[in-house]
C-alpha positions as CSV (number, residue, x, y, z in Angstrom):
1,X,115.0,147.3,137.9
2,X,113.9,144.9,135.0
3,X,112.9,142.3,137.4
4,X,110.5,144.8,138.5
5,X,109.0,144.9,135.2
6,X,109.1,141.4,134.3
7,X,107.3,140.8,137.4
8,X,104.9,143.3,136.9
9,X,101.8,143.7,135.0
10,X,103.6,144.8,132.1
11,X,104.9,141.5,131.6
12,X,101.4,140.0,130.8
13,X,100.4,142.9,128.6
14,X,96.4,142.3,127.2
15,X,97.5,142.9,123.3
16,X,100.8,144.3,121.4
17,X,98.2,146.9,120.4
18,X,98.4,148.1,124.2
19,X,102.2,148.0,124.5
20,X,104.5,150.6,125.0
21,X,107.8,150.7,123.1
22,X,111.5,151.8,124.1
23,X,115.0,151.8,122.1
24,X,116.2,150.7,125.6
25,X,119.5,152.2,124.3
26,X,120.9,155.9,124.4
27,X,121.2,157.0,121.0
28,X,122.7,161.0,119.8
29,X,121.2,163.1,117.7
30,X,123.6,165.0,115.5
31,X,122.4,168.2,113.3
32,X,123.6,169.9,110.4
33,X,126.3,171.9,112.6
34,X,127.6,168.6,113.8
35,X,126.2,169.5,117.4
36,X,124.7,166.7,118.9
37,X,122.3,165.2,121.8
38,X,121.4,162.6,123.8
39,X,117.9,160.9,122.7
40,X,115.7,158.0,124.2
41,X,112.6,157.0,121.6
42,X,109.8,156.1,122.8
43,X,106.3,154.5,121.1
44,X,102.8,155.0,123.0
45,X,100.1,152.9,122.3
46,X,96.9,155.2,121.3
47,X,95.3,152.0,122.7
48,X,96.4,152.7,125.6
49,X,98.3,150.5,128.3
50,X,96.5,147.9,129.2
51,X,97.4,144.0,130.9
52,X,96.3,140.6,131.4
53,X,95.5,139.1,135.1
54,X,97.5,136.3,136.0
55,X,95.1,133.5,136.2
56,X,93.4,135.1,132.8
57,X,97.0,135.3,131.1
58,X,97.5,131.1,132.0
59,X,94.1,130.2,130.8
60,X,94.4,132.2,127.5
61,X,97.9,130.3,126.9
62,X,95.8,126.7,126.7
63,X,92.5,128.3,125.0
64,X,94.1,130.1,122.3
65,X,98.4,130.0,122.2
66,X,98.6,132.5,118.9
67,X,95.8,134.9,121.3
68,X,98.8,137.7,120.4
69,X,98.9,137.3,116.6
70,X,95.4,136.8,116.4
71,X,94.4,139.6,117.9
72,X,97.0,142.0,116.2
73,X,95.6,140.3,112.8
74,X,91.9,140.8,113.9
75,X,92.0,144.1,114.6
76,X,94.3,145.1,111.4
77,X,91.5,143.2,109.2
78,X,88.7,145.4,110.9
79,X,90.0,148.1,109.7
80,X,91.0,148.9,113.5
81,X,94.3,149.9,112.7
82,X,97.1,150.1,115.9
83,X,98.3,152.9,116.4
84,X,101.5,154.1,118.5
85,X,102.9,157.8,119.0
86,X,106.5,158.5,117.9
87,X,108.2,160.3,120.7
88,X,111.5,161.5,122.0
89,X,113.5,162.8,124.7
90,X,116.2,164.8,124.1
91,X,118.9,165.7,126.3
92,X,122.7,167.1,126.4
93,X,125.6,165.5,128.0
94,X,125.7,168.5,130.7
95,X,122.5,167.3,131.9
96,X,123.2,163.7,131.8
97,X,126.3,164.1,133.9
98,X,124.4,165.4,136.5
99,X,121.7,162.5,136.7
100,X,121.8,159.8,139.5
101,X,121.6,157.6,137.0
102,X,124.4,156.7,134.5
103,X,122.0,157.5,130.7
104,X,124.3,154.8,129.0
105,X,123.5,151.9,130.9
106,X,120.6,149.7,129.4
107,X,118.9,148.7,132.6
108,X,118.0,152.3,133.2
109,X,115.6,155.2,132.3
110,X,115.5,158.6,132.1
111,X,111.9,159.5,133.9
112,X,109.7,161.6,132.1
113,X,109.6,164.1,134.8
114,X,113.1,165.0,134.2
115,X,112.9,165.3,130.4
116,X,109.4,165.3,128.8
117,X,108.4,163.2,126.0
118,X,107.7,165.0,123.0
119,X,105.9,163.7,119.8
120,X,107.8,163.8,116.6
121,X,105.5,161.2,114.1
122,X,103.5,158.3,114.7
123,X,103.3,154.4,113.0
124,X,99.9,153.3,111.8
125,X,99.8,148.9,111.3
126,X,97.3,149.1,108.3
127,X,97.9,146.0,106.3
128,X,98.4,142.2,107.2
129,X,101.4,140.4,106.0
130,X,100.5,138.6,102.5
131,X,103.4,136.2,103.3
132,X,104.3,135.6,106.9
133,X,107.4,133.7,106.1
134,X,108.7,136.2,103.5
135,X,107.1,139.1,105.2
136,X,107.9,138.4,109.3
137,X,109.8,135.7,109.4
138,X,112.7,137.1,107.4
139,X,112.8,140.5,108.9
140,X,116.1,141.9,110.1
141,X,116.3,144.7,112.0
142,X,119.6,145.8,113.4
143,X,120.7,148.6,115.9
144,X,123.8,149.3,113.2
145,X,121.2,150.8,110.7
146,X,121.3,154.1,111.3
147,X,120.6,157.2,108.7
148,X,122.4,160.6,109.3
149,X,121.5,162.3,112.0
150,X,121.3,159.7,114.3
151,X,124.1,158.1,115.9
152,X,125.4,155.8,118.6
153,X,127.3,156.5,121.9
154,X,129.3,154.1,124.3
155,X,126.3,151.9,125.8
156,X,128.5,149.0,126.5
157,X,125.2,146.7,125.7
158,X,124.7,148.6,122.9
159,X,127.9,148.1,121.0
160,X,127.5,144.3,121.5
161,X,124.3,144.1,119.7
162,X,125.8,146.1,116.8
163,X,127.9,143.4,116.2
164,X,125.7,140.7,117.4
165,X,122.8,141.2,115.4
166,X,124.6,141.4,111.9
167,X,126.3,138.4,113.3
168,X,123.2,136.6,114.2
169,X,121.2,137.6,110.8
170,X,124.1,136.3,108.7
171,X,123.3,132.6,110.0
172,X,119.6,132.6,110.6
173,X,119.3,134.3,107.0
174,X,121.7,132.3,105.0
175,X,124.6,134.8,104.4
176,X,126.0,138.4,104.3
177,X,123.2,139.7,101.6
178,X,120.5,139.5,104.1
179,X,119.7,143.1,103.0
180,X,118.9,142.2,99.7
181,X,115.9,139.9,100.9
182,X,112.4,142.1,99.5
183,X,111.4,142.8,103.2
184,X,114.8,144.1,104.0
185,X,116.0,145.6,100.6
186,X,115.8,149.5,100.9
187,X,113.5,151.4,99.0
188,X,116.5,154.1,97.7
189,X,119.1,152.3,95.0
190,X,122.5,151.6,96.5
191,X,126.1,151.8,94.8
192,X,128.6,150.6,96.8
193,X,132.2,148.6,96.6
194,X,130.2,145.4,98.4
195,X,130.4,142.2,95.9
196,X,129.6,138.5,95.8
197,X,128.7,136.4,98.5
198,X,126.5,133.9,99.5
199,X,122.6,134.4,98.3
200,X,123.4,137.5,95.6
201,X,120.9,139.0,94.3
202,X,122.3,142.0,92.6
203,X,123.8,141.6,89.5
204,X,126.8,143.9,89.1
205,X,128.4,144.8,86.0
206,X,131.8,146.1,85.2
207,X,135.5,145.6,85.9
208,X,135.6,147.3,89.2
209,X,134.7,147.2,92.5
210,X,137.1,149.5,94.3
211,X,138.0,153.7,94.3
212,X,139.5,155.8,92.7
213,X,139.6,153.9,89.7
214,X,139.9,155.2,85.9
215,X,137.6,151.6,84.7
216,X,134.7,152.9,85.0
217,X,135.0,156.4,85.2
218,X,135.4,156.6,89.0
219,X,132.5,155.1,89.9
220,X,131.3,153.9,92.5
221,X,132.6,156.8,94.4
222,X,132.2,158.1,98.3
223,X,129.6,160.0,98.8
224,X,131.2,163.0,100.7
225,X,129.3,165.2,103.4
226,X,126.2,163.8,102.4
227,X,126.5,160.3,103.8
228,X,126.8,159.5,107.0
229,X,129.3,161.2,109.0
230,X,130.1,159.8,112.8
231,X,129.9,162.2,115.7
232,X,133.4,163.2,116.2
233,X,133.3,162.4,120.5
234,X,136.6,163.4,121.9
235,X,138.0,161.3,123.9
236,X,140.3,161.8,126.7
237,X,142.8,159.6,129.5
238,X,143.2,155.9,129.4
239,X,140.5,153.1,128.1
240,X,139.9,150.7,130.3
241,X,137.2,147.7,130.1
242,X,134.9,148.6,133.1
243,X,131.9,150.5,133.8
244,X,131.3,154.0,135.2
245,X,130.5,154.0,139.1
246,X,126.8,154.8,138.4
247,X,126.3,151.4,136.9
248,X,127.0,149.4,140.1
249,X,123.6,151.2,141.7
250,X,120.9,148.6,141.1
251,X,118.0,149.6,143.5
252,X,116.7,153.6,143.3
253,X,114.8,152.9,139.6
254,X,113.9,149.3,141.3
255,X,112.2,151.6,143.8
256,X,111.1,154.2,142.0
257,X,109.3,151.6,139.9
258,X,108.0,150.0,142.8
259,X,106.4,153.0,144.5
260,X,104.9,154.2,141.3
261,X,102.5,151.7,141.2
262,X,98.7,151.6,141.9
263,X,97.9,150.0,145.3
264,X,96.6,146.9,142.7
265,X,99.6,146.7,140.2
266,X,101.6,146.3,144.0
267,X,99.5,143.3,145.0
268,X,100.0,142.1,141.2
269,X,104.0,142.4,142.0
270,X,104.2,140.9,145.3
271,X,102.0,137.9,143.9
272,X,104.3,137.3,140.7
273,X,107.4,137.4,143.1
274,X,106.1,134.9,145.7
275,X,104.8,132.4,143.1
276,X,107.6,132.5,140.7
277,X,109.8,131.9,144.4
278,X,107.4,129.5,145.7
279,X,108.2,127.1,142.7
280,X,112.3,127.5,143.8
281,X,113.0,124.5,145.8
282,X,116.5,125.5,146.7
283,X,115.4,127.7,150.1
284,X,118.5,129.6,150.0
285,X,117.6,131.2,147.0
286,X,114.4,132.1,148.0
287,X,116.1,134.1,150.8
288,X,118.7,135.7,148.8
289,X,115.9,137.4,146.6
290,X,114.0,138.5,149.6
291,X,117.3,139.7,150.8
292,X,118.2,141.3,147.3
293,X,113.6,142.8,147.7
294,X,114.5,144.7,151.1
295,X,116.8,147.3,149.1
296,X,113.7,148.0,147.2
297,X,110.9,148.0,149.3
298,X,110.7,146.9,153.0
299,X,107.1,146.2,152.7
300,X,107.6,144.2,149.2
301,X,109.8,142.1,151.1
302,X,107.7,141.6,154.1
303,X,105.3,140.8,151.9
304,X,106.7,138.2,149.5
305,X,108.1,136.7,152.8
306,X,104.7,136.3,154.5
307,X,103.6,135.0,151.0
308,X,106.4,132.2,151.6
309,X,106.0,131.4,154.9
310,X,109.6,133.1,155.7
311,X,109.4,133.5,160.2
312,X,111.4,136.0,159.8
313,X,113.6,138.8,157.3
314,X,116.9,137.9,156.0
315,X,119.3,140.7,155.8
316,X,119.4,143.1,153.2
317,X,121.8,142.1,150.4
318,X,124.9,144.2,150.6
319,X,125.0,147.1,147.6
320,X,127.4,147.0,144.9
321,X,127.4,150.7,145.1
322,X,127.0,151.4,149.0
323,X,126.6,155.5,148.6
324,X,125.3,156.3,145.4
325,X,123.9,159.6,144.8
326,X,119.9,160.5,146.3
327,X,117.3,159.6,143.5
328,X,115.7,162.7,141.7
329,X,112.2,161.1,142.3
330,X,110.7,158.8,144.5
331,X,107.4,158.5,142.4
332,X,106.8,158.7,138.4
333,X,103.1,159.0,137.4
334,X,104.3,157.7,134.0
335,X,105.3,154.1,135.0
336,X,102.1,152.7,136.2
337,X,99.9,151.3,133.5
338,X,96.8,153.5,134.3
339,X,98.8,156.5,133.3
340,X,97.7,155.5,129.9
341,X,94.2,154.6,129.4
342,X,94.2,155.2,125.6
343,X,91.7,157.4,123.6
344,X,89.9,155.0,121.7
345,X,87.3,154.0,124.5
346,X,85.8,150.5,123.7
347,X,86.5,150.1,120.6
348,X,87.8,146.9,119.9
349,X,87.0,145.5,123.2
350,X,85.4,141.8,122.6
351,X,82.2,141.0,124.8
352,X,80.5,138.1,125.2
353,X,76.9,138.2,125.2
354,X,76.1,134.1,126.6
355,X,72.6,132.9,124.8
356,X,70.7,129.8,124.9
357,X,67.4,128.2,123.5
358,X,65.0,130.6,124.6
359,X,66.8,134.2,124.9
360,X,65.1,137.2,124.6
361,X,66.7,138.0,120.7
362,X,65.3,142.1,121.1
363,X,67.8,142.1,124.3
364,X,70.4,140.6,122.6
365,X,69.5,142.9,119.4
366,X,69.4,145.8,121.7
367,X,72.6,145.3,123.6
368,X,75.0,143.9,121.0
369,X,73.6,147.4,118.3
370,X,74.6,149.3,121.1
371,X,77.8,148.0,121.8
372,X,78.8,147.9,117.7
373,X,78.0,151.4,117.0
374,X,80.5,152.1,119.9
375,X,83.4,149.8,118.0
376,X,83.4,147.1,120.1
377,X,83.1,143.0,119.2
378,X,80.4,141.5,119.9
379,X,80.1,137.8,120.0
380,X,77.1,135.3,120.6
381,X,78.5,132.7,122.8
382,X,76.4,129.5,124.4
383,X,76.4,125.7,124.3
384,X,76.8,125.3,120.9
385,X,78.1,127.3,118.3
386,X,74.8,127.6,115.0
387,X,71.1,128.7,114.9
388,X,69.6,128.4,118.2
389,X,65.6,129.5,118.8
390,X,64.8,132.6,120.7
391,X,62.1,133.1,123.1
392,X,60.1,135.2,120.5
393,X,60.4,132.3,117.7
394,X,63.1,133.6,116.0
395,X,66.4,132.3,115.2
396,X,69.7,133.7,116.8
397,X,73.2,132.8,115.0
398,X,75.7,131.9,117.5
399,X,78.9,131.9,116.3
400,X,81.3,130.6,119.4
401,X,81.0,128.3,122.1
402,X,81.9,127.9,125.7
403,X,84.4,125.3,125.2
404,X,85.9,127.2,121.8
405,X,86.1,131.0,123.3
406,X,86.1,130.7,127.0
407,X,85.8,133.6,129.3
408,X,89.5,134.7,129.4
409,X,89.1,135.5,125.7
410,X,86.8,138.2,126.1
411,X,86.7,141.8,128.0
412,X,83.6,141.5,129.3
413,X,80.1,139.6,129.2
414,X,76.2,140.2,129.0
415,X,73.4,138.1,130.0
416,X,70.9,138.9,128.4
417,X,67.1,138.1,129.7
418,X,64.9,134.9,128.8
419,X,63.7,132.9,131.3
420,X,64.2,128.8,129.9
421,X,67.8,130.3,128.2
422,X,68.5,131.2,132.4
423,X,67.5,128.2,133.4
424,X,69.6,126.3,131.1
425,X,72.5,128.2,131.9
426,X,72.7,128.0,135.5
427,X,72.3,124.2,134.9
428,X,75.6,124.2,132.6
429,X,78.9,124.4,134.3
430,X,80.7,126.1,131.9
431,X,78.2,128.9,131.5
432,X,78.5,129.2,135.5
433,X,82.5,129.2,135.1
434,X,82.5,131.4,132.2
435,X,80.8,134.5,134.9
436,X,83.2,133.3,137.8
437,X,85.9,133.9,135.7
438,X,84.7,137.2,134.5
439,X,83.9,138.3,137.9
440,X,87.8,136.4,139.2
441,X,89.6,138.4,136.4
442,X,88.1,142.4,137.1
443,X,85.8,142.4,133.7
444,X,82.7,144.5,133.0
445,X,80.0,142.6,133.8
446,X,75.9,143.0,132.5
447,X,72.8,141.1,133.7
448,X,69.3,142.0,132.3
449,X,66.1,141.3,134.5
450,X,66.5,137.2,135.1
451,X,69.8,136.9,133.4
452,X,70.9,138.2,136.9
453,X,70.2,134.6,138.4
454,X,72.9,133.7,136.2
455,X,75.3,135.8,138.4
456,X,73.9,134.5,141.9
457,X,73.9,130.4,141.0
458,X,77.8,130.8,140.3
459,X,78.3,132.6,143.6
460,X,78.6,136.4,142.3
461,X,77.9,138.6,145.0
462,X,75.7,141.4,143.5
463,X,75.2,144.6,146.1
464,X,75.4,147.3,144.3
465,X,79.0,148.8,145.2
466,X,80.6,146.7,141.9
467,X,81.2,149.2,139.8
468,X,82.0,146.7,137.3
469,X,78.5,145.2,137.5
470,X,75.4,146.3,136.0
471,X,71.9,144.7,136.7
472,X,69.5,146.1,134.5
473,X,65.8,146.4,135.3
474,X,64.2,144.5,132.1
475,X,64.7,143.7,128.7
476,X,64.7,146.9,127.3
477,X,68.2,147.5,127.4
478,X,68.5,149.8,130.7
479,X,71.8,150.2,131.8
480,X,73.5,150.0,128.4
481,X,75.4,153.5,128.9
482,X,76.5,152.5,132.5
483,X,78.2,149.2,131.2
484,X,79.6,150.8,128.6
485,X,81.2,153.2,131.0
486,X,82.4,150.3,133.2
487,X,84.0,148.6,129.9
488,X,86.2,151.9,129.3
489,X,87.7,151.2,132.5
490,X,89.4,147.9,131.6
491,X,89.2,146.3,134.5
492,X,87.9,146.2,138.4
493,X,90.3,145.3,140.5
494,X,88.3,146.5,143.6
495,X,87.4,142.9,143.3
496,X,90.5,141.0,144.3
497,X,90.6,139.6,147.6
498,X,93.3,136.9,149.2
499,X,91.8,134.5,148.9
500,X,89.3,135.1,146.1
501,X,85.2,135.2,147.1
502,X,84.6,133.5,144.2
């Protein structure tokens, strides 16, 4: 079931702005009766969920290796602030028991059909780090922090990590006081019997550090109901180090995951597997992972195979668990990406608008006010990066070059009109790649009156069923509202063939 992530979209996501968030873990609620439940967190992008091709992904990683940062920092300095939703599902061991699924075991998930999702708060990114070291790179987040209310339950994975973490953090931060580090110090004083050590910050006076005690008065003393209080889970029979029979079934959320997919984010799977297996030289392996894809998906299988020239199917590896109990689903809307197109429209979204000596400047005027005033980012991108003259006599300020922000960077491009800037265009080969790639990777594409020769000398095949791809009439700016509407969709991958047109 995580392979099937990894090797899905999800694992080339476009932005952490457009990235969902899960504790992974089972954690329990416990209120004031000491009555608790089950509860999964979970953090949706208001961006909504969006990915990276992966030819595009490759390309940014040479162009731009910090792309994630940057674009996090970007947007934060814009005043574009991510935002995710807060939500949980909540759920009592009656109904856990009677899942196919065991709730405690970290490679599974509780699908939102069985228990809904439901929004509790939200977390707002509104400020940049002033220090990255002090402010990032020092950061120590731990599973073991917990405030009353919430506790833990016997995820085997889970219990390693609360030691693991606090293990980890005590030698990558320089000693037990981690905690008392600014980013990590908490916000409420704290009086507690904890002394010395390496690192110190605190400065603790008196005779005593234990209670009761008549030193200093009895202080510090326990702090009774109000502090945290463990969920008192009774336990019954003999402990033994193993796992519950539901652990050992591996394949029905592989599936489910599977089958949940668009027709695309399929293709996009089947790809990922046979190139990551096409670079295994050992051809055994290959066929033991095709073996391990038919309890999945025949057609995956068949699939990857074909991809690696297999003549025929191995066997299906054997289960661990070879009777596990019938799946409640076979299909989840929530787990394919376009589940979750966001409700910020464009904003944000970068677009290239590709100039040259002679571009009509009122296009480019026209296009890039429309495009602003809808939160997108506009940049000028040609040859060179500095003034450059426009057909009218003007000056136009380009600010990024092919060679400095190439295609992969942006969401999607505009040609603008202006006859001698077209003709030096389709004489450059970068301007030519920059479209192919646009085209190659499913972006909104714009061409105004001759800007659509552009298009055609790199190959592009306009006729008229691209949704994705708006020709405009003239220079007046026709067509503005009908590639804005093709930006909100993210992406077109109506376009992909194997192999590629273009």
């Amino acid at each position: 079931h995580t392979i099937m992530w990894v090797m899905s979209d999800r694992g080339i996501p476009r932005s952490y702005r457009m990235m969902q968030g899960f504790d992974v873990h089972t954690f329990r609620f416990v209120n004031a009766e000491g009555e608790a439940s089950f509860v999964k967190f979970h953090w949706n992008p208001k961006q909504g969920t969006h990915s990276h091709v992966w030819d595009e992904a490759v390309k940014i990683s040479g162009a731009d290796p910090d792309y994630h940062r940057r674009d996090l920092w970007e947007a934060i300095e814009a005043g574009e602030y991510p935002e995710w939703e807060l939500g949980v599902q909540i759920f009592d061991e009656e109904q856990a028991a009677k899942f196919s699924f065991d709730v405690l075991d970290a490679t599974k998930i509780v699908p939102e059909e069985l228990v809904p999702v439901k929004p509790i708060g939200r977390m707002v990114l509104d400020r940049n780090p002033d220090n990255f070291f002090a402010e990032t790179e020092q950061v120590a987040f731990c599973t073991a922090h917990v405030v009353p209310g919430i506790d833990f339950t016997n995820d085997p994975l889970l219990a390693g990590r609360i030691h693991s973490y606090v293990d980890t953090q005590i030698s990558r931060l320089g000693g037990p006081n981690f905690h008392e580090i600014p980013i990590n110090a908490p916000l409420a004083p704290v009086h507690n019997n904890q002394r010395d050590g390496m690192h110190r910050q605190a400065v603790h006076r008196g005779r005593v550090a234990y209670e009761p005690n008549s030193l200093a008065g009895g202080c510090p003393f326990q702090a009774g109901t109000a502090g945290f209080m463990p969920f008192p889970e009774p336990v019954s029979e003999v402990e033994l180090r193993g796992k519950p029979e539901k652990f050992a079934e591996h394949y029905n959320q592989a599936a489910l995951f599977y089958e949940s997919q668009t027709e695309f984010e399929q293709r996009h799977i089947i790809d990922a597997f046979a190139f990551e297996l096409s670079k295994v030289t050992v051809p055994g392996i290959r066929k033991r992972t095709v073996a391990m894809l038919r309890n999945v998906s025949e057609p995956l299988a068949k699939a990857v195979a074909d991809k690696l020239g297999m003549e025929e199917l191995p066997d299906p590896l054997p289960k661990a668990n070879e009777a596990p109990m019938a799946p409640e689903l076979e299909r989840s809307e929530y787990l394919s990406l376009t589940a979750r197109p966001g409700e910020v429209g464009i904003r944000t979204r970068k677009v290239a608008v590709m100039v040259a000596p002679g571009v009509d400047g009122a296009s480019v005027d026209k296009i890039a006010d429309a495009l602003i005033a809808e939160g997108a980012v506009v940049r000028l991108v040609g040859p060179r990066i500095g003034l450059m003259p426009s057909a009218a006599g003007g000056r136009i300020d380009v600010d990024a070059s092919f060679s400095n922000n190439p295609s992969p960077l942006f969401d999607a491009v505009v040609v603008p009109s202006g006859e001698s800037a077209i003709e030096a265009l389709c004489k450059d080969g970068q301007a030519l790649e920059f479209v192919r790639d646009q085209f190659r990777h499913g972006k909104a594409m714009m061409a105004i009156a001759e800007g659509r020769r552009l298009l055609e000398e790199a190959g592009i095949p306009i006729d008229g069923k691209d949704k994705g791809l708006v020709i405009a009439d003239g220079a007046s700016g026709d067509g503005t509202q009908a590639f804005i509407k093709a930006l909100e969709q993210h992406r077109h991958p109506e376009r992909e063939t194997d192999p590629p047109v273009v």
